[in-house]
C-alpha positions in Angstrom: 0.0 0.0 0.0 2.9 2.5 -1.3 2.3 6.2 -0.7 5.3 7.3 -1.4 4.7 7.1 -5.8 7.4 9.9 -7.2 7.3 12.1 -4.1 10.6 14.9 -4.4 12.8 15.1 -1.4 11.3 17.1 1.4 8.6 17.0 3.3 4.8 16.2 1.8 0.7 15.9 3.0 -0.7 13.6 1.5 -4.5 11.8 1.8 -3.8 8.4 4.3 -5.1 5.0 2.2 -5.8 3.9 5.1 -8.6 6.5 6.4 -8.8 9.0 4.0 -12.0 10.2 3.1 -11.2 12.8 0.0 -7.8 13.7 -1.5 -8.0 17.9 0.3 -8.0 15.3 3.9 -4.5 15.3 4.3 -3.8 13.8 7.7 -0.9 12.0 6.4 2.9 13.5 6.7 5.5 12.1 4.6 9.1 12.6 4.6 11.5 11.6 2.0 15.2 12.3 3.0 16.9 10.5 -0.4 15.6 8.6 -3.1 15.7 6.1 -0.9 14.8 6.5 2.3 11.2 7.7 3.2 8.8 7.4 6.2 5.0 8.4 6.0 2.7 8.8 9.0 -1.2 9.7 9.2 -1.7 11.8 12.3 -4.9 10.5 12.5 -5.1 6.5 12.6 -1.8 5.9 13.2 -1.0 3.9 9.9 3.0 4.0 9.0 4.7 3.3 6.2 8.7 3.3 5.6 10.8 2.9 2.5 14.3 2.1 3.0 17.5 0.9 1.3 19.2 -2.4 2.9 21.5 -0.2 5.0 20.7 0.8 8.4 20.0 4.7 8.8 22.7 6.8 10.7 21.7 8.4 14.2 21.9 12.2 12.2 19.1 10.6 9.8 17.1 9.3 12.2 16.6 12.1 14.5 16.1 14.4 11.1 13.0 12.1 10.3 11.8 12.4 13.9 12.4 16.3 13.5 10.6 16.8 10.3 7.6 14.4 11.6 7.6 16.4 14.5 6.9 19.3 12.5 4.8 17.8 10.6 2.4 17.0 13.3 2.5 20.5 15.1 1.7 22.1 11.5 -1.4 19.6 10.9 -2.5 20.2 14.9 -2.9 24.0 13.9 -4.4 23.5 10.8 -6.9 21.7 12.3 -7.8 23.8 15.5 -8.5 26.5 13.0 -10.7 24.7 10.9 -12.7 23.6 13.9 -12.6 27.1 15.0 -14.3 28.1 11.8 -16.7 25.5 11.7 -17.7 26.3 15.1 -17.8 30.2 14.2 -20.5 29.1 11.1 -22.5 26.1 12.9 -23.1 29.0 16.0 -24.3 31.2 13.1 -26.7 28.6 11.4 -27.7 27.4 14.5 -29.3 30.5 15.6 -30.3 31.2 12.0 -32.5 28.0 12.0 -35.8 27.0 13.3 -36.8 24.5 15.7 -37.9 21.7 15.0 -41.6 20.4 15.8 -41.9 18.1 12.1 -39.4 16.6 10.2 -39.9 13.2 8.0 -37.3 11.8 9.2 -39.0 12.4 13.1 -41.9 10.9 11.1 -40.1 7.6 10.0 -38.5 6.7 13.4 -41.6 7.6 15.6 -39.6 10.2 17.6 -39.8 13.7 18.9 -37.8 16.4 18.2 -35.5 16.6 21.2 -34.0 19.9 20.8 -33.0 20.1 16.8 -33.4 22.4 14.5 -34.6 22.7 10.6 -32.3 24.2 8.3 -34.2 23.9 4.8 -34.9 20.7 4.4 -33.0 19.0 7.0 -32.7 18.1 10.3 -29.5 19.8 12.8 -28.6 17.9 15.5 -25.7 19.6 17.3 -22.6 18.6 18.2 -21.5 20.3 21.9 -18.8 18.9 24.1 -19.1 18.7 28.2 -19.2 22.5 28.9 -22.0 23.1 26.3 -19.8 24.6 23.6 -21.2 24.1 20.4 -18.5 22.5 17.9 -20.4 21.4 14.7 -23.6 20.4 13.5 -25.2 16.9 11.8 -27.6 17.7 9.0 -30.4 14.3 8.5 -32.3 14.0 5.2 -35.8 13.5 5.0 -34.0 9.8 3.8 -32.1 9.9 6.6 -28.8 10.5 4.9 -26.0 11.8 7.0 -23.5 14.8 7.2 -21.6 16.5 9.0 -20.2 20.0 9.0 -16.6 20.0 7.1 -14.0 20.4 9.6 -16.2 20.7 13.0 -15.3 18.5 15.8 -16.9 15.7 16.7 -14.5 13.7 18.9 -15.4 13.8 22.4 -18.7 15.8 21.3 -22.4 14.5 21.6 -26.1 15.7 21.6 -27.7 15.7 25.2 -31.2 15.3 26.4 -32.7 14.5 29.1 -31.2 16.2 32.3 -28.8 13.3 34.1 -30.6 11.5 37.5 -27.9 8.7 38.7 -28.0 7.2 34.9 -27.0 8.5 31.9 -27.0 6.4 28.5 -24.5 6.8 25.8 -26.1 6.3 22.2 -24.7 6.4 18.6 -27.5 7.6 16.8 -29.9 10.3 17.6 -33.0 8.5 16.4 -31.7 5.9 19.2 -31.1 8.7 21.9 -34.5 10.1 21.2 -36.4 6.5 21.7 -34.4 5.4 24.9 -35.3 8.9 26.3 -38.8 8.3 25.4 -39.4 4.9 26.5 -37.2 4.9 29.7 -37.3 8.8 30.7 -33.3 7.8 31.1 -31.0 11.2 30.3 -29.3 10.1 26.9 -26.4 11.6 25.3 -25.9 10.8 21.5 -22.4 10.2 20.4 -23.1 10.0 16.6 -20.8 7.2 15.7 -19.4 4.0 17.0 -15.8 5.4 16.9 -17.0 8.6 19.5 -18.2 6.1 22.3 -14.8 6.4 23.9 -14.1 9.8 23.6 -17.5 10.7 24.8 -18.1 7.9 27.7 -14.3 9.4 29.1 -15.4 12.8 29.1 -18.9 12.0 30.4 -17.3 10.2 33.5 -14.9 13.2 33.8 -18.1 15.4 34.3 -20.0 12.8 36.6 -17.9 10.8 38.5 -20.4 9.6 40.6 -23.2 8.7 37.6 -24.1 5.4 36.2 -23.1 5.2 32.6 -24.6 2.4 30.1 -23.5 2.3 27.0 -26.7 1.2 24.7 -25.3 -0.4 22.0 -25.7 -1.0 18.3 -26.1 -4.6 17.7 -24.5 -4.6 14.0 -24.8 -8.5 13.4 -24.7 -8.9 10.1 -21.1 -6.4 9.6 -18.2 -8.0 10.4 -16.8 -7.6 13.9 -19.5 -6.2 14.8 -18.3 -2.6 15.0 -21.2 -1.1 16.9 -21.0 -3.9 20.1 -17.8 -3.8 20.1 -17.3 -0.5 20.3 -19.9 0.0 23.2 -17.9 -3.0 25.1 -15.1 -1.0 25.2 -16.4 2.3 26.3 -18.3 0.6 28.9 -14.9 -1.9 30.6 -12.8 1.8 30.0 -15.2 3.9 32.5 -16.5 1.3 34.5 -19.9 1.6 32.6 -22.7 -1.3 31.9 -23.5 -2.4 28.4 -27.0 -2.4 27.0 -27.9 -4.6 23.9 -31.0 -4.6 22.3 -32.8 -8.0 22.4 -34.1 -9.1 19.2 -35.3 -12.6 20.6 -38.7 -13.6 18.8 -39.1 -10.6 16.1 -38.8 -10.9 13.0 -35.6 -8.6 12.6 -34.2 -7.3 9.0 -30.7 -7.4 8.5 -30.8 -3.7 8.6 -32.3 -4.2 12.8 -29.6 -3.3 15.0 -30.1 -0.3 17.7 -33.5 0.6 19.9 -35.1 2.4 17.3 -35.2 -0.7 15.0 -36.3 -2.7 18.2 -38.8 -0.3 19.7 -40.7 -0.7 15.8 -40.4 -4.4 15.9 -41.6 -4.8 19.5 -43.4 -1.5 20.3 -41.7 -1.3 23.6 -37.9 -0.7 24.5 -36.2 -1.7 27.7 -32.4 -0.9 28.4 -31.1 -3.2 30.9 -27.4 -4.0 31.8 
């Protein structure tokens, strides 16, 4: 999985291979010191890939690659603390811009309220605050349910509350699933968007409530390999000393597309979230 192709000496961004999502995403550094010798490293997933001649680098070569990487990293850190500064600067503006929401389709489709969200034309905002209730970004829903977030607002460690927090709070991934577990269990919910922002949000929940009981209500993806959802959920809940709530699809007759409360609370017409 080469990414050097005919890269010049010096030092390069590139799009990672490994978690790029468009070729302006350029999370990965590369560093060519000869025509030989090269190192590339995405500051985002971690992936790293070397080219090297059979000979063993000298000390002075080594420490210039660590130098330049260094670099590297502190000029992508910037770069990205001002794009999330800009995105925050325009979701605050649309935000206030937009209406609340009281009908959407999509609120139609999954049999939910509104929960705070907003309409911005045709779609539906969620936002995206983190622990101190600064807004960072926004999610836009489709009437289809499509998807998106704002380009270059921060999401990690960010999530969508409601409910006000009574000795439990539940950690979602999507908002349609927030919105049902709040209904059905009057539970406080906070919505972490994603399976990969469990973590970062389950840390910085139990950073704000020490004392809280956190579940982790997860998605039950079955049919993907590994399972990302579950196993995502497992590992939030053994790193903050949370429980782990799985929907039970025992006795329904569950599509291969069934995998979080909302899909469970349509089959069965009731939702329970027990750890």
């Amino acid at each position: 999985m080469s990414v050097f192709h005919d890269l010049t000496i010096g030092d390069h961004r590139l799009m990672c291979p490994v978690c790029g999502k468009a070729p302006r995403d350029k999370t990965m550094g590369v560093t060519i010191l000869d025509e030989q010798h090269g190192i590339a490293h995405c500051f985002r997933c971690g992936y790293v890939e070397s080219r090297r001649e059979q000979r063993e680098l000298t000390p002075a070569e080594r420490k210039a690659f660590a130098q330049r990487m260094e670099a590297l990293r502190r000029n992508h850190d910037a770069e990205q603390r001002q794009r999330q500064a800009e995105a925050a600067a325009s979701a605050a503006v649309r935000w206030v811009s937009a209406q609340p929401a009281h009908d959407h389709q999509y609120l139609r489709a999954k049999g939910i309220q509104a929960h705070g969200t907003r309409i911005e034309g045709n779609a539906l905002m969620v936002p995206l605050r983190d622990t101190s209730g600064q807004l960072h970004s926004l999610q836009f829903i489709a009437a289809d349910g499509a998807k998106l977030f704002m380009p270059g607002g921060r999401t990690r460690g960010c999530y969508h509350a409601i409910g006000k927090p009574a000795g439990k709070l539940v950690i979602v991934e999507g908002f349609a699933t927030g919105a049902t577990v709040h209904e059905q269990t009057g539970h406080a919910v906070a919505v972490a968007f994603n399976a990969g922002n469990l973590l970062p949000v389950a840390r910085a929940l139990r950073s704000k409530f020490p004392c809280i009981d956190l579940v982790l209500a997860a998605d039950d993806d079955w049919k993907t390999d590994g399972n990302p959802g579950l196993t995502a959920a497992t590992e939030a809940a053994k790193a903050v000393g949370g429980l782990l709530a799985v929907p039970n699809f025992t006795g329904l007759p569950r599509g291969d597309k069934d995998t979080d409360f909302n899909d469970l609370h349509r089959l069965a017409g009731a939702v329970e979230v027990t750890a």
